[in-house]
C-alpha positions as CSV (number, residue, x, y, z in Angstrom):
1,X,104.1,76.7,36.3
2,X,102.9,74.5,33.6
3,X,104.4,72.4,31.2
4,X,103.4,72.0,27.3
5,X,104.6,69.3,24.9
6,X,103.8,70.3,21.3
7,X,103.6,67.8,18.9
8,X,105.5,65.0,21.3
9,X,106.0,61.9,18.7
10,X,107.5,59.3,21.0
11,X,105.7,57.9,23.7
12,X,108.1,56.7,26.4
13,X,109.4,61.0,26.7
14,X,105.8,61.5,27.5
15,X,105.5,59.0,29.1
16,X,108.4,60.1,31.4
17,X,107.3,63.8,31.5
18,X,103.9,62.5,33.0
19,X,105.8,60.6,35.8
20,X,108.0,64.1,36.7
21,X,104.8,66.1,36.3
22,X,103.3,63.8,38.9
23,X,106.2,64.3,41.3
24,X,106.8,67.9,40.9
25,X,102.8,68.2,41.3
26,X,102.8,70.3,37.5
27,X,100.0,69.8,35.0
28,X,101.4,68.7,31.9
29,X,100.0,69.8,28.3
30,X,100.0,67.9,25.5
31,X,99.2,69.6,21.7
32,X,98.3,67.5,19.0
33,X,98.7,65.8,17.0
34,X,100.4,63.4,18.6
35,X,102.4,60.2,17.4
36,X,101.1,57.8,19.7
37,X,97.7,57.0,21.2
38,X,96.6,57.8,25.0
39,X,96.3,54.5,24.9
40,X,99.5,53.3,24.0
41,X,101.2,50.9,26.7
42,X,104.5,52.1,26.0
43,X,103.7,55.4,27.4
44,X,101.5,53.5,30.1
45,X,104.6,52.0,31.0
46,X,106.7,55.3,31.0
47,X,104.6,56.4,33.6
48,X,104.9,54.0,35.5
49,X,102.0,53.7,38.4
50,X,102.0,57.1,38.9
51,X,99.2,58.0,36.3
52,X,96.5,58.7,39.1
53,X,98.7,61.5,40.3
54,X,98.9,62.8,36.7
55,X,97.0,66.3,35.7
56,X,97.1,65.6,32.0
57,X,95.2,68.5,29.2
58,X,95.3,67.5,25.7
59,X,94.2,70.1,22.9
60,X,93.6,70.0,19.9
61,X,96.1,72.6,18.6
62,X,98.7,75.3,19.7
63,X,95.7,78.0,19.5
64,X,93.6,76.0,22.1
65,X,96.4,75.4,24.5
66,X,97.4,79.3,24.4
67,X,93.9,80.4,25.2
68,X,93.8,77.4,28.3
69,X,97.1,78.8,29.4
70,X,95.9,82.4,29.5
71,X,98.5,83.2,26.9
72,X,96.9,83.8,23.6
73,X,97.3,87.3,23.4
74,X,101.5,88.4,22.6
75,X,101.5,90.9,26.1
76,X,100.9,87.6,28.2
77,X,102.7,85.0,26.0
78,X,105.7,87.4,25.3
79,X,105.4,87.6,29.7
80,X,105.1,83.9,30.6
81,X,105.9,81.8,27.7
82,X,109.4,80.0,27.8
83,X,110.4,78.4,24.3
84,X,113.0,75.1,25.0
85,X,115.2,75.2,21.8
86,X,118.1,73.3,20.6
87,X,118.7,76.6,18.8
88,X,119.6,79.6,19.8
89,X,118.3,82.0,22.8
90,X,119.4,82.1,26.6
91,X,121.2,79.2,28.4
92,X,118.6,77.8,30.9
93,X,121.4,78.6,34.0
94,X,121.6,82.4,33.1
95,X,117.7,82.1,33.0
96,X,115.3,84.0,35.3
97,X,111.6,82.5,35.8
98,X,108.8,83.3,36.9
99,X,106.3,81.0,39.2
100,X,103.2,81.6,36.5
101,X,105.7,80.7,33.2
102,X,104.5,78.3,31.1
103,X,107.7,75.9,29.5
104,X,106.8,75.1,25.9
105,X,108.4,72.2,24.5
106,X,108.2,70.5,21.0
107,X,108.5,67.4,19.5
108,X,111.7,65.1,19.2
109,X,111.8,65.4,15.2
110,X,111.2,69.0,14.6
111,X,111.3,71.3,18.4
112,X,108.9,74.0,18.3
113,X,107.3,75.1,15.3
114,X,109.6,77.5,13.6
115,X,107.4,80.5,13.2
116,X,106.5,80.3,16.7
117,X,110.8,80.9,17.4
118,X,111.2,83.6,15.0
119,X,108.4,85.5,16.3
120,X,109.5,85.3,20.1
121,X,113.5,85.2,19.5
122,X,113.9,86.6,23.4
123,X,111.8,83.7,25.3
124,X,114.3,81.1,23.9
125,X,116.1,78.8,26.0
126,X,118.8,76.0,25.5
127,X,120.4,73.9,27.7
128,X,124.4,73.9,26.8
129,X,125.4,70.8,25.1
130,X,128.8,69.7,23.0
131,X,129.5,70.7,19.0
132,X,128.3,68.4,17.3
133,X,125.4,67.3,19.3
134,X,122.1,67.9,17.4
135,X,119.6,68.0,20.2
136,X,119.2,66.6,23.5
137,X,116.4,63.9,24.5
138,X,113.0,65.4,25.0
139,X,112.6,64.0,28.5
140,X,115.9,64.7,30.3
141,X,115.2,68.4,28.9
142,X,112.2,68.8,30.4
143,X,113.2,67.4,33.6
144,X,116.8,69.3,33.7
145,X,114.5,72.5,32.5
146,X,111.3,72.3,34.7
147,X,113.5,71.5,37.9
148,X,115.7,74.4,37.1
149,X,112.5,76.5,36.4
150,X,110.7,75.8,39.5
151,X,113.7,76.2,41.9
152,X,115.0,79.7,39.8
153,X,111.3,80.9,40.4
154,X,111.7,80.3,44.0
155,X,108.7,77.4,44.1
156,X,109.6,75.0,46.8
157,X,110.5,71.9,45.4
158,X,108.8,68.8,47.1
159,X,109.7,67.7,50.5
160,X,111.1,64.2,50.0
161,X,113.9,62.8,52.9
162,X,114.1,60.1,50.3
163,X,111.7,57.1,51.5
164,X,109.0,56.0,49.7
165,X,104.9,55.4,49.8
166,X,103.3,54.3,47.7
167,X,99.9,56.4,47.3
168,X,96.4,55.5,47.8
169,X,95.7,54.6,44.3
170,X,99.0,53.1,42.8
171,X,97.5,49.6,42.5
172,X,94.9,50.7,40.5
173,X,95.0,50.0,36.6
174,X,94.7,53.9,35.0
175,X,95.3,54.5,31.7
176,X,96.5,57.9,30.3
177,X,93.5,58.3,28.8
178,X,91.8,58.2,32.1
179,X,93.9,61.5,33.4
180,X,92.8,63.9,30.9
181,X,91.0,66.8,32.6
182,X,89.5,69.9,31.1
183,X,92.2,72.7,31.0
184,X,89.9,75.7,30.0
């Protein structure tokens, strides 16, 4: 499973969607543009010490990540694509997943690019909130969403009896920057 932020504007989500990426072990995508720098420390900070853990691809548009993802073509993206939406679609809980879907999530101001939801009205998903309620925060969506995800795709979650340790390189000084890898 893989997770994509299109367009993310605010660092501190990323920032927080790095950190669960690291502890669900799921490589995270990033689209630009972005509205914040890989070097910004407010999206250092969202992510904590965990940034060595952190499999981090950044293109350059929503093209390029489709044809990382193996999802360029409409057969495969209409197969494994998952659209989060404030609007309209399938409630996440009456969801099914699979364990090669790739969760597509867009940017705090404006979700998903619009043409991108008309043309793929089925592979919406929503998580329920109140009238009234415009949206929900971009982090706690991917985290409720991307936990749901893996567990309704029958991927084992991580085996954690709730201690910690630190790992090997958590004293070390890594920069965001530093944990871009080639997704292609």
């Amino acid at each position: 499973m893989e997770v994509v932020l299109v367009h993310p504007e605010i660092p501190h989500n990323t920032g927080c969607a790095a950190r669960l990426a690291a502890a669900l072990g799921v490589r995270l995508h990033l689209v630009e543009p972005l509205g914040f720098s890989l070097d910004d420390r407010y999206l250092k900070r969202a992510g904590l010490d965990y940034w060595p853990l952190v499999d981090l691809v950044v293109h350059p548009d929503l093209a390029a990540a489709r044809a990382a993802l193996g999802v360029a073509e409409e057969p495969d993206f209409a197969a494994r694509a998952r659209l989060f939406t404030a609007r309209g679609g399938s409630s996440l809980f009456e969801t099914d997943f699979g364990k090669d879907d790739v969760l597509f999530f867009g940017s705090e101001s404006a979700g998903l690019p619009a043409e991108l939801l008309a043309a793929h009205p089925g592979r919406r998903v929503y998580l329920p909130i109140a009238p009234g309620v415009r949206s929900l925060n971009l982090a706690n969506t991917v985290a409720v969403g991307l936990y749901t995800a893996l567990d309704r795709a029958g991927l084992p979650l991580p085996d954690n009896d709730g201690t910690y340790l630190a790992h090997p390189r958590a004293s070390e000084d890594v920069w965001p920057r530093e944990r871009v890898v080639d997704g292609g």
